[in-house]
C-alpha positions in Angstrom: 103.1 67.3 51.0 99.9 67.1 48.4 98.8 63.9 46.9 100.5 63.9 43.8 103.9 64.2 45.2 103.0 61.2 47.5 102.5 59.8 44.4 105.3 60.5 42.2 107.4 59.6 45.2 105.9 56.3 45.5 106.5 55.5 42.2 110.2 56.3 42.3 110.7 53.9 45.2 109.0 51.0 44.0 111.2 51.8 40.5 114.5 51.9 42.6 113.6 48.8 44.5 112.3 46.7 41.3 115.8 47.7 39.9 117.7 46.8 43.4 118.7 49.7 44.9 119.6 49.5 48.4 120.7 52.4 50.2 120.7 56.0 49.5 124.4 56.1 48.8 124.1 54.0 45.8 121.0 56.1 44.7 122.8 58.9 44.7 125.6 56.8 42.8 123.4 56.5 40.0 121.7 59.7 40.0 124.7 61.9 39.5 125.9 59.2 36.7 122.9 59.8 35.1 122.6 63.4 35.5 126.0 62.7 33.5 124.8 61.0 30.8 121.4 63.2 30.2 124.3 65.8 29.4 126.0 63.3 27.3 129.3 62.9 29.4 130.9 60.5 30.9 131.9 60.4 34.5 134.7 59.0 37.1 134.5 57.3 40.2 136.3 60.2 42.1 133.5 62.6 40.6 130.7 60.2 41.9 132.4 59.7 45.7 132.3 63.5 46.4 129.1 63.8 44.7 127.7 61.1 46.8 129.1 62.6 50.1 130.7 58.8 50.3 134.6 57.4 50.2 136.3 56.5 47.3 136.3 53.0 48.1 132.1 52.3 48.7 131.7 54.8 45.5 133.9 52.3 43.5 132.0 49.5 45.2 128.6 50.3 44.3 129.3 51.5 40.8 130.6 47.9 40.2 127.6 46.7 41.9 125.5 49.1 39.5 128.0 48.0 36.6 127.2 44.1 37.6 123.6 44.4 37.6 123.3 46.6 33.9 122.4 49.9 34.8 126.2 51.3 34.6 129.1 50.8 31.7 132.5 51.6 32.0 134.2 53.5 29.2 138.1 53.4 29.4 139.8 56.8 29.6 141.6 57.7 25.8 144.7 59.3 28.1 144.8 57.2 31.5 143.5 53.3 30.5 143.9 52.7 34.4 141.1 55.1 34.5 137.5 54.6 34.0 134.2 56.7 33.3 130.9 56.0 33.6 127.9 56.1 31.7 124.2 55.6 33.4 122.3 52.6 31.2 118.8 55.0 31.9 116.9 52.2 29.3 118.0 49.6 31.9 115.6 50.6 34.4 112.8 48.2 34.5 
């Protein structure tokens, strides 16, 4: 691996550890809600678990724990209002 990308690496982990992040599950959370959101659409909790490789219920978990400290919001479904998508907060970031 050459400097740079020692670099740039560097940088994202002292940005995901100002901002919280614990784990790689939760990174991986956020990262496919994002990649969501730089495509303008929203995203569900289901579609976040398999992208994450994670269950359901620690995919739910984290995106509230995302939700809690600003760097998620929760849009209601128009069809299913038990049913929630997610948006990535990407100005949130510190």
């Amino acid at each position: 691996m050459n400097k740079k990308a020692v670099e740039q690496l560097s940088r994202i982990v002292t940005t995901l550890r100002a901002n919280g992040f614990e784990n790689l599950s939760e990174v991986a959370i956020f990262c496919a809600a994002a990649s969501a959101t730089l495509e303008d659409n929203l995203i569900g909790v289901s579609d976040l678990s398999r992208a994450a490789g994670i269950p359901m219920s620690s995919a739910s978990r984290y995106v509230w724990d995302l939700h809690e400290r600003g760097l998620i919001e929760y849009t209601p479904q128009s069809t299913d209002r038990r049913l929630r998508l997610v948006r990535a907060k990407l100005d949130a970031l510190k």
